[in-house]
Every structure is written in structure tokens, then in C-alpha cells.
Residue frames as a rotation matrix with the C-alpha (Angstrom) as fourth column:
UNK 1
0.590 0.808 0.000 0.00
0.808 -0.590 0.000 0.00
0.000 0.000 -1.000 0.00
UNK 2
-0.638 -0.754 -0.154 1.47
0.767 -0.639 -0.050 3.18
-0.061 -0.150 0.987 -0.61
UNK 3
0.457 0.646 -0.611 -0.27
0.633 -0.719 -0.287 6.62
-0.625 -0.255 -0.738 0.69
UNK 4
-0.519 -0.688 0.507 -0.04
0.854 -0.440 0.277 9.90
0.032 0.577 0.816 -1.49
UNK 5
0.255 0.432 -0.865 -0.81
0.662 -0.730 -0.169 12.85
-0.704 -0.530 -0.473 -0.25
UNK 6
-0.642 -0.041 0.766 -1.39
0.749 -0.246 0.615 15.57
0.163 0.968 0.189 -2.95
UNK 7
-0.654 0.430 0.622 -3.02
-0.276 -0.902 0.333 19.52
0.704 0.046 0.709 -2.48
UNK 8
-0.312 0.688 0.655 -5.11
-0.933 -0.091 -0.349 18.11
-0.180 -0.720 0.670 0.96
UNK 9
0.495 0.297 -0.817 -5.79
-0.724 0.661 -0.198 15.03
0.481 0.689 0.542 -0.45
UNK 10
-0.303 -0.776 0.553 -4.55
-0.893 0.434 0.119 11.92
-0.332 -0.457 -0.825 0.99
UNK 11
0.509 0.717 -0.477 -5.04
-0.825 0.564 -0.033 8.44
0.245 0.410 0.878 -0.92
UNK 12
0.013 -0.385 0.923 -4.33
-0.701 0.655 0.283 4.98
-0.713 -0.651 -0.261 -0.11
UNK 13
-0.028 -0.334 -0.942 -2.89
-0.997 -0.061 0.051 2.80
-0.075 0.941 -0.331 -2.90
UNK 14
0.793 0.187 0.579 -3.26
-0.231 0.973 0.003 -1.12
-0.563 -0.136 0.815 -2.97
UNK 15
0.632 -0.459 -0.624 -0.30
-0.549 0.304 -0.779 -2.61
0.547 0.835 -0.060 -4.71
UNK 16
0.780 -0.562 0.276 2.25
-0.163 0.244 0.956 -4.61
-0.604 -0.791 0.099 -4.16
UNK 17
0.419 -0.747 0.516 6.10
0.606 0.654 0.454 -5.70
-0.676 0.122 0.726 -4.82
UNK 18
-0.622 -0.429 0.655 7.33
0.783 -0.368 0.502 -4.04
0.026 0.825 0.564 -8.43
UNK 19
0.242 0.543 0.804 4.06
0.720 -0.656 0.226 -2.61
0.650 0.524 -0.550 -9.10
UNK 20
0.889 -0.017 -0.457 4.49
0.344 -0.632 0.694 -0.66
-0.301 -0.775 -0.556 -5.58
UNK 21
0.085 -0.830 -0.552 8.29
0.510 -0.439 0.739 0.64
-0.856 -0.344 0.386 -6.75
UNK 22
-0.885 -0.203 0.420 7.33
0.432 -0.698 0.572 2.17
0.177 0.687 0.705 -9.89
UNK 23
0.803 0.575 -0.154 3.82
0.537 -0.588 0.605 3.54
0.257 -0.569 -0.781 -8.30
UNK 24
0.560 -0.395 -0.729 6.12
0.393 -0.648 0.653 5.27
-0.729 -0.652 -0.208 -6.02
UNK 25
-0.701 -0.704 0.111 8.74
0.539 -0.422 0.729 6.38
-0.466 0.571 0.675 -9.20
UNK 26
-0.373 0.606 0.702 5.47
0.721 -0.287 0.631 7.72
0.584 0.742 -0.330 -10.64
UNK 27
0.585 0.527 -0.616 4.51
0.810 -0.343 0.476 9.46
0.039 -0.778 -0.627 -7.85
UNK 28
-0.208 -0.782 -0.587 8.02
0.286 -0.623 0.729 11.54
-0.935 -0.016 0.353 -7.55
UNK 29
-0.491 -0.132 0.861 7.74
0.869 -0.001 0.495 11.95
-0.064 0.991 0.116 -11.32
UNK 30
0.581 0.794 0.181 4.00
0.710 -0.603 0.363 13.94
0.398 -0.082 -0.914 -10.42
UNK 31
0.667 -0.167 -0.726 5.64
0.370 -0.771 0.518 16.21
-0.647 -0.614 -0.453 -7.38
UNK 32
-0.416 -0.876 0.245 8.94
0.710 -0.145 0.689 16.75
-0.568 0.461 0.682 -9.75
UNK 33
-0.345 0.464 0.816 6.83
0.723 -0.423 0.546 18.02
0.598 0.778 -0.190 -12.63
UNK 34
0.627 0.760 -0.172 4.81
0.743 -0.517 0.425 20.19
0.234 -0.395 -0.889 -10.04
UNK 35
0.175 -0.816 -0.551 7.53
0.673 -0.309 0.672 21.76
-0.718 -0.489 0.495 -9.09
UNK 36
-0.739 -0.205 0.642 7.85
0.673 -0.183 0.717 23.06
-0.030 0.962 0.273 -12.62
UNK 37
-0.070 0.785 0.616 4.41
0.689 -0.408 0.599 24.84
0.722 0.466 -0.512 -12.63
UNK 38
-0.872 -0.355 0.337 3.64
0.163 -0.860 -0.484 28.09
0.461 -0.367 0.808 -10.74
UNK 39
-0.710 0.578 -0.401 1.99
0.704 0.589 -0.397 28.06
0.007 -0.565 -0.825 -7.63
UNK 40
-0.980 0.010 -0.196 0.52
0.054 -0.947 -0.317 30.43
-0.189 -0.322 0.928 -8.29
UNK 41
-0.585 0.637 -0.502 -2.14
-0.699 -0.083 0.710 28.85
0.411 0.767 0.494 -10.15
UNK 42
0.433 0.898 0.076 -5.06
-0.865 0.391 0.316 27.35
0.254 -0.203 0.946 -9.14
UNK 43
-0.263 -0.422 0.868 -4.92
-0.686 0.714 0.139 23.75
-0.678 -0.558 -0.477 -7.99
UNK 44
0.342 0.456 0.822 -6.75
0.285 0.783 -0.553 22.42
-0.896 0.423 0.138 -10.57
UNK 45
0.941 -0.185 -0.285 -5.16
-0.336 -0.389 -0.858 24.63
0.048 0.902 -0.428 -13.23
UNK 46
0.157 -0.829 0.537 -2.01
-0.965 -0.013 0.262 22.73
-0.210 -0.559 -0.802 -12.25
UNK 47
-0.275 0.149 0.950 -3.05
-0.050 0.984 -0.169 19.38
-0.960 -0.094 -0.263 -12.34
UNK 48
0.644 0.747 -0.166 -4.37
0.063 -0.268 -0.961 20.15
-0.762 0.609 -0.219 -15.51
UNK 49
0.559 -0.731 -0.393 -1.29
-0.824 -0.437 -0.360 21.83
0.092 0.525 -0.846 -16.90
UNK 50
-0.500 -0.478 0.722 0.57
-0.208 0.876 0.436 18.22
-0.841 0.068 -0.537 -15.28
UNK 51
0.303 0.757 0.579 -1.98
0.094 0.580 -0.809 16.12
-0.948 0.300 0.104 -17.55
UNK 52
0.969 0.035 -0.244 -1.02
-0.200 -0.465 -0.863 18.23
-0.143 0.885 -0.443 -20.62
UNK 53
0.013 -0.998 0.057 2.81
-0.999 -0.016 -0.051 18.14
0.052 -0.056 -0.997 -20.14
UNK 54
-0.340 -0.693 0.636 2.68
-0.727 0.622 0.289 14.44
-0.596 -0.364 -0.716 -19.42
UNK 55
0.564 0.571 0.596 0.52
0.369 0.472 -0.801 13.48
-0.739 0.672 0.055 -22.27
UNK 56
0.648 -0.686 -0.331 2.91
-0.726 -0.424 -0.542 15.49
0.232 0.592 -0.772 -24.45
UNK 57
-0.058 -0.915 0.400 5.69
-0.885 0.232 0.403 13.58
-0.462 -0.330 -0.823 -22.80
UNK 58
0.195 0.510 0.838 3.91
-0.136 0.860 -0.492 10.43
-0.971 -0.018 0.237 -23.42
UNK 59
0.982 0.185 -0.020 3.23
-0.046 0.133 -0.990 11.10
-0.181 0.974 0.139 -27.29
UNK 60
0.570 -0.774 -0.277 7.00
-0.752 -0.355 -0.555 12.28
0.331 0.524 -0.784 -28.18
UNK 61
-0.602 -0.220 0.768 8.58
-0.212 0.971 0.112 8.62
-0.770 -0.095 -0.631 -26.05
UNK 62
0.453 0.431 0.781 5.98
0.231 0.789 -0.569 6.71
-0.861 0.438 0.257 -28.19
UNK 63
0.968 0.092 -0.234 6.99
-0.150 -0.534 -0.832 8.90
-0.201 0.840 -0.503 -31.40
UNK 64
-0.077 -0.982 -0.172 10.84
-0.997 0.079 -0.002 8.50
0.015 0.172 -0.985 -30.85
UNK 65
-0.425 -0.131 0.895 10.16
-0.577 0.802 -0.157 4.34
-0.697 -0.583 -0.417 -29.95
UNK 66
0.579 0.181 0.795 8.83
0.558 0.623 -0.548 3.61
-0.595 0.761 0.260 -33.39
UNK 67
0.672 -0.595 -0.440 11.35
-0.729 -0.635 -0.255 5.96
-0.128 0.492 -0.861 -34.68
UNK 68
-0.067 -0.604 0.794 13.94
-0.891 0.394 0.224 3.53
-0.449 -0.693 -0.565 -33.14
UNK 69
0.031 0.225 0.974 11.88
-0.081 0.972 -0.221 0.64
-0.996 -0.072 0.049 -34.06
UNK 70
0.897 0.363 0.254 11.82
0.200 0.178 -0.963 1.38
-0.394 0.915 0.087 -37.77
UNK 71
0.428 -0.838 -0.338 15.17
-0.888 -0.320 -0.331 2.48
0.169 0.442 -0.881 -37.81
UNK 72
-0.423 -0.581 0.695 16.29
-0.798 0.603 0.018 -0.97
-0.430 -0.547 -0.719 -36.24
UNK 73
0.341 0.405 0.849 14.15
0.452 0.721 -0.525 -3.32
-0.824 0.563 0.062 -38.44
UNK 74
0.956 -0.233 -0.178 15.55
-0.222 -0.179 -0.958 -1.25
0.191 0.956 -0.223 -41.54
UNK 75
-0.245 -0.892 0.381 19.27
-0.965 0.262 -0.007 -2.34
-0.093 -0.369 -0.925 -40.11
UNK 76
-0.302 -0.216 0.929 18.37
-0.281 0.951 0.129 -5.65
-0.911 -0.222 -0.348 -39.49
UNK 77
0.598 0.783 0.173 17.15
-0.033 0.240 -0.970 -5.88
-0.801 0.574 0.169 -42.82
UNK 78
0.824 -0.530 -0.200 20.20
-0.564 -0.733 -0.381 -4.39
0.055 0.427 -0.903 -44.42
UNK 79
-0.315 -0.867 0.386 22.37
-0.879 0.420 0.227 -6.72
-0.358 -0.268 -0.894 -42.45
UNK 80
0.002 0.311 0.951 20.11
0.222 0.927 -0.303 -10.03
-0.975 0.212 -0.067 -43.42
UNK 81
0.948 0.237 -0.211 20.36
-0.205 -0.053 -0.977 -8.65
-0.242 0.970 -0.001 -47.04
UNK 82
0.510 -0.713 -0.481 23.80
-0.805 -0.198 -0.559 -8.69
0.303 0.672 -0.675 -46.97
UNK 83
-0.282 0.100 0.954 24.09
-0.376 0.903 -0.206 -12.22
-0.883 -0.417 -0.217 -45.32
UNK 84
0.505 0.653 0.563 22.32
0.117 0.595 -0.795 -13.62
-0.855 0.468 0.224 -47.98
UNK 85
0.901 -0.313 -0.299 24.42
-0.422 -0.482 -0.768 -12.07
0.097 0.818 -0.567 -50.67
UNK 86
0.109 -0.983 0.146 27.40
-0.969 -0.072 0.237 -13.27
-0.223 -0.167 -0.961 -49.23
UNK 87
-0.260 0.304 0.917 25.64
-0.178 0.918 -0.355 -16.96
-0.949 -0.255 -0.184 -49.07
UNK 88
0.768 0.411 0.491 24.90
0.336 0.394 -0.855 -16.77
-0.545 0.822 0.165 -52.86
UNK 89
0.517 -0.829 -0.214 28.48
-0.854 -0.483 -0.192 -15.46
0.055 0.282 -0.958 -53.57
């Protein structure tokens, strides 16, 4: 179980083992990022502004990770082409 206390708020998490040490790396992630925004703003215009920033974050990891992936299946292709060439040589 892992409590998270958050603008007055205070929740109680079920979890356990792994799921409970990256819960908790997500958590720090949240307060980090807050940090970033200005308290000045509302509480909910915060949380908000998190949401936005970490959905951005979200899209551009997924966007580089099939970047990656297409750049690494066009390599391994390249290299199994040039296997084969050598094998009919």
C-alpha cells in the first residue's frame, strides 16, 4: 500500500512488490513536474497543466520508440540482405 498525499488530499494505494516501486517512481515523477508549474495557479489549473505536459511527454517517447523501431528493423534488414548475398556469392 502506498499513501499519497497531494493539495489536501490523501489516498491509499493497494499494490504490491514491483508494481508498488514504480507507483512510487510515478509518484516523484508527479511532485517533480509540479515543481515546474507556478503556484501560483489554481490547484486544478495545475493538475491540468501536469496532464497536458505528461501526455505530451507520453506522445514524443511513443513517437521517438517507433522511430527507433523502424530504424532498427531497416538495419536488421540491411544486415540479413547482406548475409544472404554473401551466401549466394
Amino acid at each position: 500500500m502506498i499513501k499519497v498525499s497531494l493539495f489536501d488530499n490523501t489516498l491509499d494505494i493497494p499494490c504490491e512488490g514491483e508494481d508498488c516501486r514504480q507507483l512510487q517512481n510515478a509518484i516523484e515523477l508527479i511532485e517533480e513536474k509540479l515543481t515546474q508549474i507556478p503556484t501560483s495557479m489554481r490547484n486544478e489549473s495545475r493538475l491540468l497543466l501536469l496532464a497536458i505536459n505528461l501526455g505530451y511527454d507520453l506522445q514524443k517517447l511513443k513517437r521517438e520508440s517507433l522511430e527507433l523501431n523502424e530504424s532498427f528493423e531497416q538495419k536488421v534488414s540491411r544486415l540479413l540482405e547482406i548475409i544472404e548475398n554473401k551466401d549466394n556469392s
